[in-house]
N, C-alpha and C positions, 0 to 999 in steps of 0.2 A: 435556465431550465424553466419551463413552460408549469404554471399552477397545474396544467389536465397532468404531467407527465409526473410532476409531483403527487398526486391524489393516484396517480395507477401503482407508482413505487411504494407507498402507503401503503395501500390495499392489497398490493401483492404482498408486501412483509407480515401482514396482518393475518392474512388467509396462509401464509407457511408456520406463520407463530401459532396457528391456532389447529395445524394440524400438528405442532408438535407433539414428544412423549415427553413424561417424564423421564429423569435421567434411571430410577429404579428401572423403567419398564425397557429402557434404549441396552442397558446393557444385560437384558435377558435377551438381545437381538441374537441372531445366530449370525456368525461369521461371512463374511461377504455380503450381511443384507443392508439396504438401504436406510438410514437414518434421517432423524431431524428435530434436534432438541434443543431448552432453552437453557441456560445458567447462568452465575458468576465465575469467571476467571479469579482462579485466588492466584496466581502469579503474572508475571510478566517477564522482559527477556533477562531476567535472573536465571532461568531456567528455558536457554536461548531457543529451541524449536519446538517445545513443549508445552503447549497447557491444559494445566487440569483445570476443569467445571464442574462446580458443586450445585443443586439446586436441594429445597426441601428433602425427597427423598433420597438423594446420594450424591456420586461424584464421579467421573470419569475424564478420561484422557485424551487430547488429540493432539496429533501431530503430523507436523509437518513447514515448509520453509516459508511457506504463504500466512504463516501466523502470526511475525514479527509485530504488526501493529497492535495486537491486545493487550493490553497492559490490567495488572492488578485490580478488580474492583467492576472491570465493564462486564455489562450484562449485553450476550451477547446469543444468536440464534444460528447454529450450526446443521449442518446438511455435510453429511458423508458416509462414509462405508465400514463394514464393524470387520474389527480384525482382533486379534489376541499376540502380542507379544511379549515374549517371553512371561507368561499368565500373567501380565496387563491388559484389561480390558480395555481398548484404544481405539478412536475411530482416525483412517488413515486411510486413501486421502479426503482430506477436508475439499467437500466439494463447492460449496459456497457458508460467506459466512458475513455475518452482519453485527456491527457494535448498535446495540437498540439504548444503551444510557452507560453511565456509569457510578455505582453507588457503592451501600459501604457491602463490607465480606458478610461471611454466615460466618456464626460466634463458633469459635475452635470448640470440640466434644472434648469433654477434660476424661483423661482416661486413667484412673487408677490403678489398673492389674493391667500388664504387657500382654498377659494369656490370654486378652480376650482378644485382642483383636485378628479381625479377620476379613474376608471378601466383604462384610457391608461397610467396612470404615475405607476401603480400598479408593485414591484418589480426593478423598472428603480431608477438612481440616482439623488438626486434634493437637490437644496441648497435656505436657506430660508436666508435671511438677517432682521436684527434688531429683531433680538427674544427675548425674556424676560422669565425665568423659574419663576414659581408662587411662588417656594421653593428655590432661590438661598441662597447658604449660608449653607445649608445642604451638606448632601453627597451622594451620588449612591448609590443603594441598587439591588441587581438582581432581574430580574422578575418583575421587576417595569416601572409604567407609570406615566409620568410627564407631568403637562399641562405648554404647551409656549405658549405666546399669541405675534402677527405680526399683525401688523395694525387693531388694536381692534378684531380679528378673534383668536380663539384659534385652538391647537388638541395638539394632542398625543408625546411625547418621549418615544422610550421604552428602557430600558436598559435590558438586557438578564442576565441569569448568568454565570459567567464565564468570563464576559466583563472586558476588562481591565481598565474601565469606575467604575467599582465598589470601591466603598470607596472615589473616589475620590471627590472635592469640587465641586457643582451646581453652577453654573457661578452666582453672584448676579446684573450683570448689563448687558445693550444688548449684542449679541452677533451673531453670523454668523455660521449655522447651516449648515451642508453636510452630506447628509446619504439615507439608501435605504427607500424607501418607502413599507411598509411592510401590509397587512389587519387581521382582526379578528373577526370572527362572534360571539359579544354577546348574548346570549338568553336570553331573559328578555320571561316573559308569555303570551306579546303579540306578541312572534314573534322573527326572526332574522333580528337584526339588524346591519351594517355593521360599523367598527370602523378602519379606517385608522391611521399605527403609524409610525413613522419616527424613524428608529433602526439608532441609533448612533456604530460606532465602535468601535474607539482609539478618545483618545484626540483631534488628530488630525481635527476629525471631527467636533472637538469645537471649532472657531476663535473668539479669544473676543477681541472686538473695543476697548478698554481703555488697556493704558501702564500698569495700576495696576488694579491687580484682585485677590480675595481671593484664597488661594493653603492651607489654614486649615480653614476649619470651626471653628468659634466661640466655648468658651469652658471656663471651669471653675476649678479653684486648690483653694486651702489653706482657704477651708473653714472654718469660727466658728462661733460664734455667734455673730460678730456686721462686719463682712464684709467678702471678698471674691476676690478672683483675676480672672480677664475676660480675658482672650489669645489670638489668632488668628492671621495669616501669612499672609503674602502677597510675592508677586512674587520678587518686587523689595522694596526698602525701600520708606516709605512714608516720605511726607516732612510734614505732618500734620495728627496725628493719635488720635484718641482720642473716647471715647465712650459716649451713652447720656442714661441718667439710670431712673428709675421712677417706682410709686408700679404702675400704669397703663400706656396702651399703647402710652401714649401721652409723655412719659420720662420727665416727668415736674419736677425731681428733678437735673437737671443738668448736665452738664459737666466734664468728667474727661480725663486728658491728657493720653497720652500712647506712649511709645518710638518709637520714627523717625527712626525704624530700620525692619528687614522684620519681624522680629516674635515681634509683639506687645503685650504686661502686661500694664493692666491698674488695679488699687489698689482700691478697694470700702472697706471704711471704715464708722465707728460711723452707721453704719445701726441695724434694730431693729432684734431680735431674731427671730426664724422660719416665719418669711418674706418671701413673695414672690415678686422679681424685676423683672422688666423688662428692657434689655439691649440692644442696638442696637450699632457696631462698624462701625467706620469709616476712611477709609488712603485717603489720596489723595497725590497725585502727579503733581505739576503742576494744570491744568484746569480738568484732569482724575482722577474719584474716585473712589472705593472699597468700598461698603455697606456689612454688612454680613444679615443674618434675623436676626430679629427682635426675641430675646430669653425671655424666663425666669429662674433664676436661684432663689432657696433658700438660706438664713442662715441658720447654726445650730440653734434644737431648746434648750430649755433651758430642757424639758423634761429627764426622766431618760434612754431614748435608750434601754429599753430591748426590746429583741426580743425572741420571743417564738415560737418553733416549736411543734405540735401535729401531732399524725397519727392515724388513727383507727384499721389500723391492728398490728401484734405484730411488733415489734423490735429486732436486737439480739445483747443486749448489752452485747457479748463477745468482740466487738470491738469498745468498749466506749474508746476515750482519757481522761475524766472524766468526762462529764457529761453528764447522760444518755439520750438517747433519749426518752421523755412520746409517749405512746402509753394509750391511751386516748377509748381504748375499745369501747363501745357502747355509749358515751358519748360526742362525737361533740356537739351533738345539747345540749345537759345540758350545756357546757362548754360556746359556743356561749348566752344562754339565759343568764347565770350568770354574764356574760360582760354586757349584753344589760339591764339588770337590774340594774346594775351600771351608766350606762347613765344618764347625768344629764338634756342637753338642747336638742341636735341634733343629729338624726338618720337617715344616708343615706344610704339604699341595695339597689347595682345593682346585680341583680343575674337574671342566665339564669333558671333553673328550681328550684322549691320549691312548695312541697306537701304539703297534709293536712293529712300525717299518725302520728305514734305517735311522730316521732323525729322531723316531720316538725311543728307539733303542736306545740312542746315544744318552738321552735323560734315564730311562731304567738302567743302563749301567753305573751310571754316576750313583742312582739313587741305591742301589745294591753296591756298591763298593762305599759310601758313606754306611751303610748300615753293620758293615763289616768291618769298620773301625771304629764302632760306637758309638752313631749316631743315633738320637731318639727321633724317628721318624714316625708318623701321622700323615695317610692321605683319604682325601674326602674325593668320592668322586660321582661323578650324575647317574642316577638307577637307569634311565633311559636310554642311554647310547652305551652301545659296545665296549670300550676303553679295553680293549682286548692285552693295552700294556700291564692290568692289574694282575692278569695271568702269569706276568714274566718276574715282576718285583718281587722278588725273596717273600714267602710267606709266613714270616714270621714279622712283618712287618704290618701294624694292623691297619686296617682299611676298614672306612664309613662310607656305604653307597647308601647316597638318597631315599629316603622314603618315597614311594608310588602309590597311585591312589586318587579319590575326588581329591583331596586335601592339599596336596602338590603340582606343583609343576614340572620346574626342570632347576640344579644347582647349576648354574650356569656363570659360575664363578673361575676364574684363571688366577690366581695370585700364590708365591710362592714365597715363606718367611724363612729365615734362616736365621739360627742365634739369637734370637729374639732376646732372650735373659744374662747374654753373657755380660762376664767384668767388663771388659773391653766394649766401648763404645763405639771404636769403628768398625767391629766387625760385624753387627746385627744387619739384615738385605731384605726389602722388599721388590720382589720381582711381580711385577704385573702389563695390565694392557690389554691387547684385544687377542692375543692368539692362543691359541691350544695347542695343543702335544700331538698334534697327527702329521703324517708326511707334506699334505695340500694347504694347512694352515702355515708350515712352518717355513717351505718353502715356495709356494706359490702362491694362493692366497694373498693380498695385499692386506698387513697388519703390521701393530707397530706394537713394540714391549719400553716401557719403561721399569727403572730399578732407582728406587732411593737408602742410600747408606744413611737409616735413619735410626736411632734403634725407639724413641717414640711412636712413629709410624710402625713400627715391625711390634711394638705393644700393642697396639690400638687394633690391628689385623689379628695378632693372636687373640683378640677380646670375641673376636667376630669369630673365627676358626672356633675358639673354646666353644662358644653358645653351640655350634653346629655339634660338636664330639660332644658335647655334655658334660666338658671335666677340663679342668683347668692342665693339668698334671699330664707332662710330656712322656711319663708311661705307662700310662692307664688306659686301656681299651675303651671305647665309649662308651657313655651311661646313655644308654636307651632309652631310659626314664627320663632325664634331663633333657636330652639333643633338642634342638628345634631348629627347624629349617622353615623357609617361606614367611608366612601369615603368621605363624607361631613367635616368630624372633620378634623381638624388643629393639629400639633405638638406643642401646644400651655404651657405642664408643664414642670417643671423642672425633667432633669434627674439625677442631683447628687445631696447627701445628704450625709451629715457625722452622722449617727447616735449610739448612745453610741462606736462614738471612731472610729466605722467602718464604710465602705464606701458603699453604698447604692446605686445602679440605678435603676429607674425609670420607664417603656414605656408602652403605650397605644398603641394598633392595629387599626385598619388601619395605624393611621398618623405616626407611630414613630420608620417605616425602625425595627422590631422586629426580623423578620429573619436575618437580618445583625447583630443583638446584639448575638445573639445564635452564626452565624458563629466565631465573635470576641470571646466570650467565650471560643468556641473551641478552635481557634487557642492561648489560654493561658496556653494549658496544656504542662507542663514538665515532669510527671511523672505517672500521673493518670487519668483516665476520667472513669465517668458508669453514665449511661444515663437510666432515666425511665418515659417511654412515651406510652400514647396511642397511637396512629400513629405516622408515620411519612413517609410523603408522597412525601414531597423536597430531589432531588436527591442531591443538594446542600450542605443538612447538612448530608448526609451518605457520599458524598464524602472528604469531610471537615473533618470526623469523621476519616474515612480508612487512609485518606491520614497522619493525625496527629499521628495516631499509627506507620502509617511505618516509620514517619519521626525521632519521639521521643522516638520508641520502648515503648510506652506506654503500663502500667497495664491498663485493658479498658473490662467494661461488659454493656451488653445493655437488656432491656429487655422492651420490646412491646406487646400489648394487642392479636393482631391479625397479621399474615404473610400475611395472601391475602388483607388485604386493606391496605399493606405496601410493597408491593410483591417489589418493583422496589429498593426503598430503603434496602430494605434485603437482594436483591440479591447485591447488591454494597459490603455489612458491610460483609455477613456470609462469601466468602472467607478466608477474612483476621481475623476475629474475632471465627469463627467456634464456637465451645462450650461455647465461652464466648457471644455469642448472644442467648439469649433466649425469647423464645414467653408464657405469662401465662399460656393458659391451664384447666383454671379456668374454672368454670362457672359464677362466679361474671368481673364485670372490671377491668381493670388493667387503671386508670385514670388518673393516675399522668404526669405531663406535668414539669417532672425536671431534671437538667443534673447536676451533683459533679466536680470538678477539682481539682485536687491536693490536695484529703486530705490528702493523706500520707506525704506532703511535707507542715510544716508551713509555711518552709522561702517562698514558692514559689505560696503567694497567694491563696490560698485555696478558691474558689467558689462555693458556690450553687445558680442556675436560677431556680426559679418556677413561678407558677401563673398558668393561666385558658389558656395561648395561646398552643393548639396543632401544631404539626410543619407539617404543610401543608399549600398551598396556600392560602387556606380559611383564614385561621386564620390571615395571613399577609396581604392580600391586601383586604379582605371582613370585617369581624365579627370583633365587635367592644370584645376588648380582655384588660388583663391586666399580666405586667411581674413584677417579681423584681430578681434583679439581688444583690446577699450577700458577699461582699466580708471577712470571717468571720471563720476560722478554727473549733470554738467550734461548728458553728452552720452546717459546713460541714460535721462533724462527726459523726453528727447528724443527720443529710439524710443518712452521710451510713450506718450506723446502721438499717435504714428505709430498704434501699437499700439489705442490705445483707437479713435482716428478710423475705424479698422477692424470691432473690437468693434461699435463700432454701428450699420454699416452691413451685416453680416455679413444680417441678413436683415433688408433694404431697410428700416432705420431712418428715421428723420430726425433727421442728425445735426447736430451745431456745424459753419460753414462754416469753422470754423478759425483763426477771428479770433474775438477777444473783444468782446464785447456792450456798442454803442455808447453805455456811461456811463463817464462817469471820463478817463483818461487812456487812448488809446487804441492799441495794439499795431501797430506796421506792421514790416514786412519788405524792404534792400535786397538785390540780388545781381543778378549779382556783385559782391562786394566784400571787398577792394578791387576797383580798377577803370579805366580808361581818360578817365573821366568821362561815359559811356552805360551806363546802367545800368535795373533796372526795380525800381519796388518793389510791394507786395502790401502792398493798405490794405483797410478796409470799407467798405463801400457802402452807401445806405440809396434811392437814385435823385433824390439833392439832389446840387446840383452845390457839386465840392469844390475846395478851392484846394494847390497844391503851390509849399512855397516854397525853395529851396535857398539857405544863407547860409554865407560863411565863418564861423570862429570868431568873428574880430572882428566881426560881426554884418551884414558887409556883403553885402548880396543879389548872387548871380550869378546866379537863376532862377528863373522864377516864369510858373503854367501855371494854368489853370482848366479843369477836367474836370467830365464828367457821368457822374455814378456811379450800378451796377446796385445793386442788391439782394443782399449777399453780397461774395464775394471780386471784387476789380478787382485787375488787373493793369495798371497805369499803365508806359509806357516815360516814359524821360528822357533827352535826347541835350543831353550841354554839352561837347561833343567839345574845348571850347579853354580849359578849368580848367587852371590850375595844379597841380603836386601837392601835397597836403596832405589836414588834414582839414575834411569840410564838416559842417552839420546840414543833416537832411531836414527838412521841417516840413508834416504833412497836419493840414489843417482842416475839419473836417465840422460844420454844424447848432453853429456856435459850441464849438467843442471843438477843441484843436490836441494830437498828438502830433509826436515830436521822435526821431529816432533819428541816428545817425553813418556815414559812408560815408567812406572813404580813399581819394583819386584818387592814380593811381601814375602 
């Protein structure tokens, strides 16, 4: 580069820098007009396509993806166009921009009263002292806002994604805040209303008052059934560490010690089975202490832990490790009635839609003839949508529909508890997963339901069900006063459970950071991942997603309902995933809200995440949602199987009917089961007529039918309403060939 060419570059920066404004006078610009101002950047890509610039008299915002190079502290001379979003005043697009040095920040405005601030601290840097998080003890999650309260006065933290702030531990004791002040326009229906947030960057920007402070949230191992071990760090070693435990929030059952060292184990034992506690830890150091929040954790329960996967579309169990996945046909709704007919005492649905066609019928009748044998029923259901079945269910049966409003969203919860308190341990039932009660979810729809005979799990659901009713008490109409739904609820249930052997989590949406469970998910695959989602709208979990394939060379397939209401996310995945991302195509839904990890690999944890939570915003910081996270290779293999039947139909394949190919021994399917003794089972068909024979163990026949079978899946019913209970064999016989499977009449 040529000294003349240098001295013109010079002098042109010279002659832009000196027609600059001040940042006070740039942001009385009017919208669409031309700018050109000088400041400090007080962040960098902590705060990935955004930065705000402070000079003497103020501070402002730009953005855009051409910003990536400025980092914290450069003083820099901007030229762009004034725009207001969401009442941020922001210039966008940056149309040229220049790093002129880089030096230190303007000293944060120390702000005493929360009340005052306003449009002139807007974008500028301010530090608050004695803050208190309402959630200390938790962790950061992105895209999230935390309420801190200062001299009885509350507002806003936001942490972004991307933030090196994320995962890390929420201060549980005061602390000393520094960070930009940032705005956001709400729209609730009467209007926009203006919401002031305090963006945190690094650590850095956390100063906490006391020598000791938590650096692991609170946590749980070595569960069984009469105790459990409680963890959590601290920075330096306590000289007094110990936890206070109790079945309610007041910890009235005592004290237990925990090692004077940074990472603390405290040992609960002689506790009762599928119990729910409540645990609060404590270090101190000197006159300085370390509280964590205030938790609940479960015991194992004494219950059998099966867990059962259904799907309504086919399956292709060519790629069973050995046991097959049921593909449950036209029969959700039978299957769901024939549980809820089993019901002995208590019946809790939260569900977001549920019709009155014939497969939603089929659940209103079960749930009115349960009610007419004295069952204590409670259903929650979404204010938004129709649920025209609420019209049919016995009205004496009480019902909580959603609150409407700025304030909410949508309860977009599916999970169904049953027995939750009874003596008997194996009767309590969590019925969940991705489908609803209407005729196009139940049978056409692509969705999948799981159900665990847990009765821990069916505790920790009713904790969640109560917070929404307002009342613990299976027959109490709801307390209005109490209820909370959405933003209102607390991360108040336990997330780890050991059920039949395997390890179980937990979460409820709003309160329980969900998108951050899905990222950790991700980030556990070593070998495999395929992901099946109706949206996905968090750039978050596609980037999370890319970045894990490149890093692990991951096998990895995705498939999603629609490309345009995921366009941003799609466009991240399809570079690197090309053919292995696919969009349904369909005319039915692609519903399912579930991601696999590492089934190819047992040693290496095998997980399946489902539930009703979609991966979009909504679903994480709005709608009240529900996850379960499996860590379980049989039952991972088992989505794949889901998973591939999907894969090949994606565009109008012709795939396996989901039964194995009539040589050899051949694969049949009952369920419910256990059972009543009516039950259906799911054989293959060639259009030869087949023989069904049902024998006790000791080989003596109770039943025996002759059918005329299609081409493909048959769905044979069985009614031997007057079995005994025990266990029987099934035995179908096709073209000279007999398979054999087991059913349990209860």
């Amino acid at each position: 580069m040529t000294k003349q060419f240098l001295l013109f570059i010079g002098c042109f920066l010279a002659a832009i820098s000196a027609n600059a404004q001040d940042i006070a006078t740039t942001r009385n610009a009017a919208v669409g007009a031309s700018v050109t101002f000088r400041g400090v950047s007080l962040n960098g890509p902590e705060l990935p396509n955004i930065r705000y610039i402070q000079d003497a008299t103020g501070g402002i915002a730009i953005y855009g993806t051409n910003l990536t190079s400025i980092i914290e502290g450069d003083s820099v001379l901007i030229s762009g166009t004034m725009t207001n979003y969401n009442n941020l005043v922001e210039v966008t697009p940056v149309t040229s921009m220049s790093v002129l040095a880089n030096v230190s920040l303007p000293t944060a405005q120390l702000i005493t009263d929360i009340s005052t601030i306003s449009e002139l601290h807007e974008s500028e840097l301010l530090h608050f002292e004695a803050c208190t998080f309402a959630n200390g003890g938790a962790t950061f999650a992105g895209n999230t806002n935390y309420n801190i309260t200062m001299g009885g006065q509350t507002m806003q933290v936001r942490i972004t994604n991307g933030s090196p702030l994320v995962g890390e531990v929420i201060p549980s004791g005061s602390v000393n805040l520094t960070g930009i002040l940032s705005q956001f326009c709400f729209t609730p229906a009467t209007g926009c209303t203006s919401g002031y947030q305090l963006l945190l960057r690094t650590l850095n920007d956390i100063e906490t008052t006391s020598s000791i402070h938590i650096t692991q949230a609170i946590g749980t191992s070595a569960i069984t059934t009469t105790g459990f071990d409680i963890d959590w760090s601290t920075n330096i070693a306590g000289n007094n560490s110990y936890i206070k435990y109790g079945l309610t929030p007041a910890l009235e059952l005592g004290t237990i010690a925990a090692g004077n060292t940074i990472n603390h184990i405290a040992t609960l034992a002689g506790l009762t089975p599928a119990t729910i506690y409540y645990v609060r830890a404590y270090s101190w150091n000197g006159a300085d202490s370390a509280v964590t929040l205030e938790r609940t954790f479960a015991t194992q329960s004494l219950s059998s832990g099966q867990i059962k996967a259904y799907f309504n579309r086919t399956t292709d169990l060519t790629y069973s490790s050995g046991t097959n996945a049921v593909y449950l046909n036209h029969l959700v709704a039978d299957t769901l009635a024939a549980y809820i007919d089993r019901t002995q005492y208590s019946l809790d649905i939260s569900i977001y839609n549920w019709d009155n066609s014939l497969y939603g019928t089929k659940i209103i009748t079960a749930v009115n003839n349960a009610f007419a044998r004295g069952v204590k029923i409670r259903v929650i259901n979404d204010g938004s949508t129709l649920n025209s079945a609420i019209n049919f269910i016995n009205n004496q049966i009480p019902v909580l529909t959603s609150p409407q409003g700025s304030d909410y969203t949508i309860m977009h919860n599916k999970f169904v508890i049953m027995d939750a308190n009874v003596s008997n341990p194996n009767t309590p039932i969590v019925w969940t997963g991705s489908t609803n009660f209407t005729s196009g979810q139940l049978v056409d729809d692509a969705n999948n339901v799981i159900i665990f005979q847990d009765q821990s799990l069916a505790r920790g659901y009713k904790m969640e069900f109560d917070e929404m009713w307002g009342d613990s008490s299976q027959t109490s109409a709801p307390n209005m006063t109490l209820s909370k739904f959405g933003q209102f609820k607390t991360d108040n249930t336990p997330h780890e459970y050991i059920i039949g052997g395997k390890r179980v989590e937990s979460y409820f949406s709003p309160s329980d950071q969900v998108n951050t469970q899905i990222l950790n998910t991700i980030a556990t695959a070593d070998d495999d991942l395929y992901f099946a989602v109706m949206v996905i709208t968090r750039s978050d979990l596609a980037y999370a997603i890319r970045d894990r394939i490149q890093q692990q060379s991951l096998a990895a397939k995705g498939i999603i309902d629609d490309a345009s209401t995921s366009a941003t996310p799609y466009g991240i995945l399809s570079p690197d995933m090309g053919a292995n991302l696919a969009v349904n195509g369909h005319n039915w839904i692609f519903h399912h809200k579930y991601i696999i990890i590492d089934e190819s690999n047992t040693a290496s944890d095998p997980i399946t995440l489902t539930g009703s939570h979609n991966w979009s915003n909504g679903a994480d910081q709005k709608n009240d949602e529900n996850t379960v996270i499996i860590h379980d290779a049989s039952l991972t293999n088992q989505y794949y199987q889901e998973f591939m039947g999907r894969w090949c139909e994606r565009n109008g394949g012709v795939c396996p009917l989901g039964l194995d190919e009539l040589t050899g021994e051949q694969a049949i399917s009952v369920y419910p089961n256990p059972n009543k003794g009516s039950f259906y089972i799911l054989v293959p068909g060639t259009g030869e007529l087949a023989e069904i024979n049902v024998t006790g163990i000791t080989g003596k026949q109770v039943y025996i039918s002759s059918v005329e079978t299609k081409n493909g899946d048959n769905v044979i019913e069985v009614i031997t309403p007057y079995l005994k209970q025990g266990l029987y064999l099934v035995n179908y016989t096709i073209n000279g060939q007999t398979s054999t499977t087991q059913v349990v009449v209860e």
